[in-house]
C-alpha positions as CSV (number, residue, x, y, z in Angstrom):
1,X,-38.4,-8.5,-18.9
2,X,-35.6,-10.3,-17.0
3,X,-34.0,-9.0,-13.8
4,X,-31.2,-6.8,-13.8
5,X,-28.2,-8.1,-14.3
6,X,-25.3,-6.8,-11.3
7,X,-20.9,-6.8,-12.7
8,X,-19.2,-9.8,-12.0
9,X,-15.9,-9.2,-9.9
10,X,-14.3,-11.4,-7.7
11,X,-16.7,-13.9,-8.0
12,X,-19.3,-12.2,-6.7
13,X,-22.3,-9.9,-8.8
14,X,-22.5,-6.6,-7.5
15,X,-24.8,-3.3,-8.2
16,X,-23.2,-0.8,-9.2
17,X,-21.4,1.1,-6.9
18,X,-24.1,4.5,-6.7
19,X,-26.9,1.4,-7.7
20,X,-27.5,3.2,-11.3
21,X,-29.0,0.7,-14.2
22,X,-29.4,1.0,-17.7
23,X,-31.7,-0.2,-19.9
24,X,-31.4,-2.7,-22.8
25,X,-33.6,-2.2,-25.9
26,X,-34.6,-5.0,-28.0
27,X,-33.9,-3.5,-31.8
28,X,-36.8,-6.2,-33.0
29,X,-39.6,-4.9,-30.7
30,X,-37.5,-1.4,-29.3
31,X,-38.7,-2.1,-26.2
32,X,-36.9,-2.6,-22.8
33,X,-35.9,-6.6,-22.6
34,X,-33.4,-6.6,-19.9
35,X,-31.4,-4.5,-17.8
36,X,-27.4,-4.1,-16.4
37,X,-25.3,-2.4,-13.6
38,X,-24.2,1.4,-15.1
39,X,-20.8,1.5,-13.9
40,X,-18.5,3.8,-11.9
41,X,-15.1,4.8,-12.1
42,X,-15.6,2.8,-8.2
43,X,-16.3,0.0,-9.5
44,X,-13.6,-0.3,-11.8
45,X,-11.1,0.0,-9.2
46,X,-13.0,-2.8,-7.8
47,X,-12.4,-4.9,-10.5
48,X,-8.7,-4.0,-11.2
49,X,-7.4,-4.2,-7.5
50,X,-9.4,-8.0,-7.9
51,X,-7.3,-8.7,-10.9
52,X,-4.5,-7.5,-9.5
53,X,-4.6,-9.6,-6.1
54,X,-4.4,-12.5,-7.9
55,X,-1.2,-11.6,-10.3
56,X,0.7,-10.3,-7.0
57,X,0.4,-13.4,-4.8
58,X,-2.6,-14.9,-5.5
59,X,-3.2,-18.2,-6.4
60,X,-3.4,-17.5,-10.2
61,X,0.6,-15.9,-10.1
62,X,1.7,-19.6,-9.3
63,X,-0.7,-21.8,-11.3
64,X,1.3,-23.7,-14.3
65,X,1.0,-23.4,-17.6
66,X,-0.4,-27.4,-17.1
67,X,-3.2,-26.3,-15.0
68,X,-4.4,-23.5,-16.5
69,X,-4.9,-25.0,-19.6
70,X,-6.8,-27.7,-17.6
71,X,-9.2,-24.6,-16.3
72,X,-9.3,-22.9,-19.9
73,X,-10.8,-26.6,-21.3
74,X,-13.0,-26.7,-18.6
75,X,-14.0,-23.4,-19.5
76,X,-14.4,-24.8,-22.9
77,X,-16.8,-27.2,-22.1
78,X,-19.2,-25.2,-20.6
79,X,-19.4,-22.6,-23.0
80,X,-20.5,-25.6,-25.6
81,X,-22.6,-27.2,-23.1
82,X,-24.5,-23.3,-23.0
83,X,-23.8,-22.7,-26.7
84,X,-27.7,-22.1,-27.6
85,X,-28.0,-19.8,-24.5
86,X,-25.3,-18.0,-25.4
87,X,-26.2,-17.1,-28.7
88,X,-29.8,-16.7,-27.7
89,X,-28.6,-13.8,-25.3
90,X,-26.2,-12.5,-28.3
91,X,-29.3,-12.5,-31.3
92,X,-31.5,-10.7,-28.7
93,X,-29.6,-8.0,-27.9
94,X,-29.1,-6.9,-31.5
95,X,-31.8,-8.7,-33.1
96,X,-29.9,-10.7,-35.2
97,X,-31.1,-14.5,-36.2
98,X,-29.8,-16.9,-33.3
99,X,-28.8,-19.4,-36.3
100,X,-25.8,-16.7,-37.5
101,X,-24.0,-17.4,-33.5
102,X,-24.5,-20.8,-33.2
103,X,-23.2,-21.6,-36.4
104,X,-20.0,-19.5,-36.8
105,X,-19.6,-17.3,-33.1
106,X,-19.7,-19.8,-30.7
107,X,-18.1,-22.8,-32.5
108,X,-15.0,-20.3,-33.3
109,X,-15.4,-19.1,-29.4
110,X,-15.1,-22.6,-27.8
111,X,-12.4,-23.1,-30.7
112,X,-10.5,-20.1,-29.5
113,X,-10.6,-21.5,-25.9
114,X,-9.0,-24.8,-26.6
115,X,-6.7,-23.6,-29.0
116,X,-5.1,-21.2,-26.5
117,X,-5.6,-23.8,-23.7
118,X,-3.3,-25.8,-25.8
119,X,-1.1,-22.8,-25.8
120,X,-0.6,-22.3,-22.0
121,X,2.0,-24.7,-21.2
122,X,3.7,-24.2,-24.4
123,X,4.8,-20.6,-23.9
124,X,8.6,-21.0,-24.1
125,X,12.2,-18.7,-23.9
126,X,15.0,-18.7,-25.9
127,X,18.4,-19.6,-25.2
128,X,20.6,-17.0,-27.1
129,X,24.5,-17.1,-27.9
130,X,26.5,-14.3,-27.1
131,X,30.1,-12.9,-27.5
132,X,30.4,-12.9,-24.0
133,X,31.1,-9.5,-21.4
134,X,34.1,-8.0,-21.0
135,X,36.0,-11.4,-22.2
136,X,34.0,-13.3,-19.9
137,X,31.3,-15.9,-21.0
138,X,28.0,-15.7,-20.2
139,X,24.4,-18.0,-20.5
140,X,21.5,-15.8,-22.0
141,X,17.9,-16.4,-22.0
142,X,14.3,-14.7,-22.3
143,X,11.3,-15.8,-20.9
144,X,7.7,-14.8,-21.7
145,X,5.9,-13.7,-18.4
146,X,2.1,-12.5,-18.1
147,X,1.6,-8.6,-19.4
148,X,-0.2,-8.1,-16.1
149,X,-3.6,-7.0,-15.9
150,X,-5.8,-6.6,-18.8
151,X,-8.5,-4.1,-19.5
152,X,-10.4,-6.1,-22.2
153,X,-13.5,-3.6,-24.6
154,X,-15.5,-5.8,-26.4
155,X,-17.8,-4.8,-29.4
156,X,-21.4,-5.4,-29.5
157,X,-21.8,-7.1,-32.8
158,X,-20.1,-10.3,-32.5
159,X,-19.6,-9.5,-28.9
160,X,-19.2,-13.1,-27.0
161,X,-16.7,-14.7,-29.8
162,X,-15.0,-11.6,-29.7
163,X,-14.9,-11.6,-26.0
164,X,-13.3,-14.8,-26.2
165,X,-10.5,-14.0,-28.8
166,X,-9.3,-11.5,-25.8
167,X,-9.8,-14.0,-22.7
168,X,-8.3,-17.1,-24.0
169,X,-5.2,-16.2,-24.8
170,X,-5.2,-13.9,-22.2
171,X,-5.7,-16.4,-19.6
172,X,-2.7,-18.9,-21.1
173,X,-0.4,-16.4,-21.2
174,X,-1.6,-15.9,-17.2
175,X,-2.9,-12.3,-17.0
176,X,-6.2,-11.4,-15.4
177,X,-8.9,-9.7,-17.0
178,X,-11.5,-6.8,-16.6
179,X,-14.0,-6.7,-19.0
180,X,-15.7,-4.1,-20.4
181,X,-18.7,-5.4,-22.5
182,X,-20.8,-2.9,-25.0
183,X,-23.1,-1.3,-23.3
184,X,-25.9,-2.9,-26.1
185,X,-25.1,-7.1,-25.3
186,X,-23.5,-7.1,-21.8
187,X,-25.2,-10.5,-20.8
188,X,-22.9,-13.1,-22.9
189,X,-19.7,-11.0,-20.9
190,X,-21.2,-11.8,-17.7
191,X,-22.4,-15.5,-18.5
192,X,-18.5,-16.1,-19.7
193,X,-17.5,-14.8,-16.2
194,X,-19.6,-17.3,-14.5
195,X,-18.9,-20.0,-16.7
196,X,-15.3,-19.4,-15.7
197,X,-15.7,-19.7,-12.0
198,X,-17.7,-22.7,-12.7
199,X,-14.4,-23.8,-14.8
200,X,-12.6,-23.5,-11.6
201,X,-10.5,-20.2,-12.4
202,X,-10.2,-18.6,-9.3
203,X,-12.7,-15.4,-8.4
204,X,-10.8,-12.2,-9.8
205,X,-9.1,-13.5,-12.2
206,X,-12.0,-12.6,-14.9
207,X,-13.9,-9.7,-14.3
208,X,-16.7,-8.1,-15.9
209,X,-18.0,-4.7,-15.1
210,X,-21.0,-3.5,-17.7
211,X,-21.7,0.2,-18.4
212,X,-21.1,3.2,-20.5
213,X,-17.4,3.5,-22.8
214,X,-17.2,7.2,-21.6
215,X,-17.5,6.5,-17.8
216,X,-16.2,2.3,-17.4
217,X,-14.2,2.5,-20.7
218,X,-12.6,5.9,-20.2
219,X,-11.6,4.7,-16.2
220,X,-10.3,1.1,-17.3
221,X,-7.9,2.6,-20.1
222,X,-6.4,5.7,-17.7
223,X,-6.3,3.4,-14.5
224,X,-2.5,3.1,-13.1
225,X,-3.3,-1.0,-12.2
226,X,-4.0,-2.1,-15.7
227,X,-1.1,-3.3,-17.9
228,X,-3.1,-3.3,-21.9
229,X,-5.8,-2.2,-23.1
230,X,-7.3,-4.7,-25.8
231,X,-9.9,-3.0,-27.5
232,X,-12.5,-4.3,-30.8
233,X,-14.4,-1.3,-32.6
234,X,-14.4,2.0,-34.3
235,X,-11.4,3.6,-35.6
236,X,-13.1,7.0,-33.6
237,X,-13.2,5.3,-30.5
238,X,-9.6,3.5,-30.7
239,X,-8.0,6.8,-31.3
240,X,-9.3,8.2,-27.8
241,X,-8.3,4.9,-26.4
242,X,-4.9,5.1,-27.4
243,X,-4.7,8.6,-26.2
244,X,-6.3,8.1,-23.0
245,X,-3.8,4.3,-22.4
246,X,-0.6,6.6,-23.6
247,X,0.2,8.6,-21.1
248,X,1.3,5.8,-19.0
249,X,2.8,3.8,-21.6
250,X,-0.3,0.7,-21.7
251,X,0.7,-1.9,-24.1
252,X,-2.5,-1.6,-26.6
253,X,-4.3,-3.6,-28.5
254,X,-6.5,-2.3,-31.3
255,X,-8.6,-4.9,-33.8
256,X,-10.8,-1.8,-35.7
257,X,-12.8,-0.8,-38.7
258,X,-13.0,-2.3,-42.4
259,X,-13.8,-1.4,-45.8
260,X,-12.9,-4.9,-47.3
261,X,-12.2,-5.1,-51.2
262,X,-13.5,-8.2,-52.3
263,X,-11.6,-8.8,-56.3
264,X,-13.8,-10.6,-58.4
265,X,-11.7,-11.3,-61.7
266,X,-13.9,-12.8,-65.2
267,X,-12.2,-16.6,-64.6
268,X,-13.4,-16.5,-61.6
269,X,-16.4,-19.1,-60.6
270,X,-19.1,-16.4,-60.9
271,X,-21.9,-18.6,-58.6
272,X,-19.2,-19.1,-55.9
273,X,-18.1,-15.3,-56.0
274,X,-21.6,-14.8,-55.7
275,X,-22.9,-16.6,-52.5
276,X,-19.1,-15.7,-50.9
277,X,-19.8,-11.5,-52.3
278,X,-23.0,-11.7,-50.4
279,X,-22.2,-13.5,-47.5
280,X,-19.4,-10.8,-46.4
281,X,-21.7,-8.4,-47.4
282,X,-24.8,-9.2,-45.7
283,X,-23.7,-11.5,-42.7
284,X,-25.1,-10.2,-39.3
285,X,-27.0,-7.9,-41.5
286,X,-23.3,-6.1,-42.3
287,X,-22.3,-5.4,-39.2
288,X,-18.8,-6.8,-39.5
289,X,-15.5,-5.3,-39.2
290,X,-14.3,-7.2,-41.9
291,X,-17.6,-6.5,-44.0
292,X,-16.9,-7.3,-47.7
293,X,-18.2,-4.0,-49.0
294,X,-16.2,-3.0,-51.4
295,X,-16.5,-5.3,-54.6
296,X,-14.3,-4.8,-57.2
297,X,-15.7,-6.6,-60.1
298,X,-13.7,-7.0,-64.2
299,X,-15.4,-5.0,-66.4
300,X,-16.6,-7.2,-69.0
301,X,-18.8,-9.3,-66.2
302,X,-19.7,-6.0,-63.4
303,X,-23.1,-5.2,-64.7
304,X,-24.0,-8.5,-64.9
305,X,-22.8,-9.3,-61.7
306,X,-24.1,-6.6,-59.9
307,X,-27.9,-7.3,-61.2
308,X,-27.0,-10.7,-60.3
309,X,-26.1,-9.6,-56.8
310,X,-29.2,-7.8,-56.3
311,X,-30.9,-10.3,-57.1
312,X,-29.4,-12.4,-54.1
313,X,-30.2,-8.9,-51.8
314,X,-33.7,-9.1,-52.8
315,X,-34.4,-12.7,-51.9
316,X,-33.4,-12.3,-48.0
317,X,-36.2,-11.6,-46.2
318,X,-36.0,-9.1,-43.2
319,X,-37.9,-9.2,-40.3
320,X,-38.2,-10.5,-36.7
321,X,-35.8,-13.7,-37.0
322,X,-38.8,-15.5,-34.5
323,X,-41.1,-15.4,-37.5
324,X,-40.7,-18.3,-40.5
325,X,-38.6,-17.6,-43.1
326,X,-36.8,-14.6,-42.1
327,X,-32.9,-14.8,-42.7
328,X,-32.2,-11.1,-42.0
329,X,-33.1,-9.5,-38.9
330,X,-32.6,-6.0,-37.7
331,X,-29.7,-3.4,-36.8
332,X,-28.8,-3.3,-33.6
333,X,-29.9,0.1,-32.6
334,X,-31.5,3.7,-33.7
335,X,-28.1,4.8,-34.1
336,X,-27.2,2.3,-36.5
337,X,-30.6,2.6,-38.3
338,X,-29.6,6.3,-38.7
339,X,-26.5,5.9,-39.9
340,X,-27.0,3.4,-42.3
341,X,-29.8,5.4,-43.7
342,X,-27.6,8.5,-43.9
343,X,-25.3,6.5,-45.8
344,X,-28.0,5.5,-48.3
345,X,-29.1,8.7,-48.9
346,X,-25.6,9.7,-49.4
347,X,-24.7,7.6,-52.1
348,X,-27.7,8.0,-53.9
349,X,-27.0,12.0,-53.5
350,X,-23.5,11.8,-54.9
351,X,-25.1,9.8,-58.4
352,X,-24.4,5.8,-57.4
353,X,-27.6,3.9,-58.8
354,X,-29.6,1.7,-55.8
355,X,-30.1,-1.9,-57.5
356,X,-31.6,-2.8,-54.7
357,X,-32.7,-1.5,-51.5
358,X,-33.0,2.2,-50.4
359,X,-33.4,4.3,-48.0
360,X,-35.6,2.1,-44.8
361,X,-38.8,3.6,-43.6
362,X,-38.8,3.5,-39.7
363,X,-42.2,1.7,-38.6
364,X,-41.1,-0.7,-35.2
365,X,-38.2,-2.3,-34.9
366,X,-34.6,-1.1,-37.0
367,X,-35.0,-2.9,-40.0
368,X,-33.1,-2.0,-43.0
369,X,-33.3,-3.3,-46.6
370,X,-30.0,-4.8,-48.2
371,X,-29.2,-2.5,-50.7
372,X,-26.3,-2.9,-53.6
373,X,-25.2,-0.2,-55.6
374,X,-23.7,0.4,-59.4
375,X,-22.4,3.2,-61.0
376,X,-20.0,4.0,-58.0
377,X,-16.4,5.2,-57.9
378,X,-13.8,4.3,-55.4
379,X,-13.8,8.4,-54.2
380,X,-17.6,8.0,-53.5
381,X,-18.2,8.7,-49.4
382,X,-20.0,5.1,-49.6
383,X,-17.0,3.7,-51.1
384,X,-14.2,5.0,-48.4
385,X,-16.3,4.5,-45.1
386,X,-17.4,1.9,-43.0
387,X,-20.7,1.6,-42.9
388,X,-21.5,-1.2,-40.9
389,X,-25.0,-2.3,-42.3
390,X,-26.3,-4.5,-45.3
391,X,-24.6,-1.9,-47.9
392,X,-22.6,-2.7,-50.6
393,X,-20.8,-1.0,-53.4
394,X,-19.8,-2.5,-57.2
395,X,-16.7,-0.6,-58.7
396,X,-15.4,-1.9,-62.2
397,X,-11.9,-2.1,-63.1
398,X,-9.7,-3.1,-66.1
399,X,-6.4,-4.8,-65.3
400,X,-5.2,-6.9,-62.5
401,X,-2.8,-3.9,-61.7
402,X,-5.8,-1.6,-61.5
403,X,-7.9,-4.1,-59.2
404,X,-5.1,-3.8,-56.5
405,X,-4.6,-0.3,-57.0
406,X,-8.4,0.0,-56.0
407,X,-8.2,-2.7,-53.1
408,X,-5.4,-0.4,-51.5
409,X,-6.5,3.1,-51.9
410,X,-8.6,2.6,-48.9
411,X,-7.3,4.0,-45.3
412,X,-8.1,0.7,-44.2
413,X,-6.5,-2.9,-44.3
414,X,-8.4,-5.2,-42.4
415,X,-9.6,-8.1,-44.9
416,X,-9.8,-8.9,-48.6
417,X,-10.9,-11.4,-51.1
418,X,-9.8,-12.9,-54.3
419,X,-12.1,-14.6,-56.6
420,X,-10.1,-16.2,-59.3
421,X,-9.6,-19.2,-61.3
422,X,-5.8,-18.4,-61.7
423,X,-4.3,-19.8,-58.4
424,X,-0.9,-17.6,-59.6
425,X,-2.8,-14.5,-59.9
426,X,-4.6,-15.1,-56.1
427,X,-1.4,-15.2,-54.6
428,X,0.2,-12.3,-56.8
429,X,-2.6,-10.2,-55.7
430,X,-3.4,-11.5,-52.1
431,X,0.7,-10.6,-51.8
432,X,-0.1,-7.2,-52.9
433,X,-3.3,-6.0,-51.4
434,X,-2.7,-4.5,-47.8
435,X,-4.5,-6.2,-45.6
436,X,-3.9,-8.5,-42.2
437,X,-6.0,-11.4,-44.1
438,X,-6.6,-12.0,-47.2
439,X,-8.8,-15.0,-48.6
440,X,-8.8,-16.5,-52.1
441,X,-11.9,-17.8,-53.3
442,X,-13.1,-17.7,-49.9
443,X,-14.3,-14.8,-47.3
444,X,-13.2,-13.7,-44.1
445,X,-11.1,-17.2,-43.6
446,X,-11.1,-16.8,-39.2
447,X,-9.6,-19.4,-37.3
448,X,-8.7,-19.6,-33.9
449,X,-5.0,-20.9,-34.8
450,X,-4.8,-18.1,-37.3
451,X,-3.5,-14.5,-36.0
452,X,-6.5,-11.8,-37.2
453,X,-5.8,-7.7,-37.1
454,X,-5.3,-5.0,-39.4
455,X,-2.8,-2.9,-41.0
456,X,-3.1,1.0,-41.6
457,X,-6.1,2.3,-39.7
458,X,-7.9,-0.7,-39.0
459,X,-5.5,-1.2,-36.0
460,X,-2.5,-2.4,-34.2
461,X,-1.5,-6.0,-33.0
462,X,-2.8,-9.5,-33.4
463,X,-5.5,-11.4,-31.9
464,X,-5.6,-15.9,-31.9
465,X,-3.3,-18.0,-32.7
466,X,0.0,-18.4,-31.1
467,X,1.0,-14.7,-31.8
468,X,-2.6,-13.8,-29.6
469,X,-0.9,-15.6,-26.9
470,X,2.3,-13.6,-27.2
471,X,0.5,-10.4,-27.1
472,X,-0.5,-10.9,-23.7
473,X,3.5,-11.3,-23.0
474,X,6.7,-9.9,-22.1
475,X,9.9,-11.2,-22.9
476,X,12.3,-10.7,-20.5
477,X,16.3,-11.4,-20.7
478,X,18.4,-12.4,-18.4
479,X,22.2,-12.8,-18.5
480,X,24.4,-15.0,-16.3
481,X,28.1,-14.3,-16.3
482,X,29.6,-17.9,-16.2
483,X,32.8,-18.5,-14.0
């Protein structure tokens, strides 16, 4: 087992501030593999009062938009020269296949830092013509100045990329960050925080202080020195968040939960729909906001296609992702194991058909069996939830007009897909499905230069691209009454 690993503020590591710990279970062998600082409400006023040294006078407050996206490539650089390491410290923590980061997390991470590096000295005002005041003429303008200090809650299932989606943009639009990293993969957070005053970002600018969401979580989103709240997770958790950030009027930033139609129409290239179905379904064994789990299929080709798409379910092996072979590896905790098991049993108890799959039998480790069900209906529990696991549902429908009456009964809006033939009839429907991003022929489409969030109740505000930046902005106006 490693050492314990301390919060990183100012640019120093530090215990926690009563010297608590917590441990770190691997969900492969669900034994202790590392441990991390268990923070204090202390220590977050540690981190913020950093933060917020270097927005009033510091060194960060008068840095260019020129030089900080200097630092953010530097930043850049270093997180590809640590790529493997940084995915290895990501797969262990909840036991997913090191392959999965390194090929999509940390190439869209280091993407995410140079795209808003290219963003920081581009963050402009407007000029805007006016009637005037009182008869006289005036010269209007806004310009976009840092939000302030940011109180940044990462996720623990794609925790470093996601990370990054929040610091990048972040640090070109010039705020300073605290981080509070799941309590389950706090190392990547911490790494990120060195790698940044390697970069040459000055100490305090990015903090990181590891710990529990009720104790660091609850202090970063009620504290009177932090300016937004940008938090990735549960719809349950945002709510609180937004509660606890309202009473002093926090700008807020919520990326949460999915139950993702994907449309599979009969011209559609069924081999393609196939390997994109399963990919959104069983990608970092499910646990994806965006999750295709909801698979709307035309009725003439849904049976087929659902016995079809079992069949892909049953050829991925689970196991420990260190052993030959495996291409699935576990959940990333007993929670998860419990609840994706509860769903299972839940489904199968309200009449859907298993194809595939089934309930998992707890020996060591959280493994769970991809499972795909038939004979389900869009009121099903299994159908309307998230589950966040290797669980998918096959619903049948009739017309196009049916198919995105399906996709939107749903309290979420997070992501879709359209698998068609008919490029007409993917933009029709992609234009009528609610959702913040919606992929033809293709699923879950993220880019750093493309803005990612949800409508409805998978949350509020954007994350990348150049409206990311923004979000970390104010624009202000000011009006000069010309002689």
């Amino acid at each position: 087992m490693s050492q314990t690993s301390q919060h990183f503020i100012q640019g120093r590591s530090r215990d926690a501030s009563d010297g608590a710990t917590m441990d770190l279970i691997s969900p492969i062998t669900e034994r202790v593999h590392a441990r991390a600082a268990r923070g204090t409400a202390a220590d977050i006023d540690a981190a913020v009062a950093a933060a917020r040294a270097q927005l009033d006078g510091g060194a960060w407050s008068t840095m260019p938009g020129s030089q900080r996206a200097i630092l953010i490539n530097k930043l850049a650089d270093l997180v590809e020269r640590d790529a493997d390491k940084i995915a290895d410290m990501d797969a262990s923590c909840i036991g997913r296949p090191p392959i999965e980061p390194r090929l999509l997390d940390l190439p869209n991470a280091i993407g995410t830092l140079r795209t808003s590096a290219g963003w920081a000295d581009k963050i402009e005002g407007r000029s805007i013509p006016t009637a005037g005041y009182m008869g006289i003429k005036t010269l209007s303008y806004t310009r976009r100045e840092p939000v302030g200090v940011v109180g940044a809650i990462v996720p623990w299932n794609t925790p470093f990329m996601i990370t990054s989606w929040k610091v990048g943009p972040a640090l070109a639009a010039g705020c300073a960050l605290v981080i509070k990293p799941s309590e389950e993969t706090p190392l990547s957070a911490l790494h990120l925080a060195a790698l940044c005053q390697e970069a040459g970002i000055p100490d305090g600018v990015v903090n990181v202080v590891t710990g529990v969401g009720e104790v660091v979580g609850h202090a970063l989103c009620v504290h009177p020195g932090v300016d937004k709240i940008t938090f990735t997770g549960s719809p349950e958790v945002g709510r609180l968040i937004q509660r606890a950030a309202g009473d002093s009027f926090k700008r807020i930033a919520l990326e949460l939960g999915g139950k993702s139609p994907q449309i599979v129409f009969d011209d559609a290239s069924l081999e393609q729909a196939i390997q994109g179905c399963a990919m959104g379904l069983f990608f970092n064994q499910g646990q994806v906001c965006a999750a295709g789990s909801r698979i709307l299929v035309q009725r003439g080709i849904a049976d087929q296609f659902a016995k079809t798409l079992a069949g892909a379910a049953a050829s991925i092996k689970v196991g420990d992702p260190a052993q030959a072979g495996v291409n699935m590896g576990a959940v990333a905790s007993k929670a998860q194991f419990d609840r994706v098991n509860r769903y299972v049993r839940k489904g199968l108890d309200e009449g859907a058909t298993a194809l595939v799959g089934g309930v998992a039998e707890h020996g060591t480790g959280y493994f769970v069996r991809p499972t795909v069900f038939a004979n389900v209906s869009n009121s099903m529990t299994i159908a309307r939830e998230e589950i966040f696991g290797p669980v998918g549902v096959v619903i049948p429908f009739d017309t196009e007009e049916q198919a995105i009456a399906l996709a939107n009964d749903s309290v979420y809006g997070l992501g879709a897909t359209v698998w068609t033939n008919d490029i007409t009839r993917g933009h029709k429907v992609a234009h009528a499905v609610k959702a913040g991003a919606v992929g033809i022929n293709c699923w879950a489409p993220i880019d750093p230069r493309l803005p990612w969030g949800g409508m409805k109740s998978s949350g509020i505000g954007r994350e990348c691209g150049l409206a990311g930046v923004h979000a970390y902005t104010e624009e202000k106006v000011i009006t000069l009454l010309l002689p």
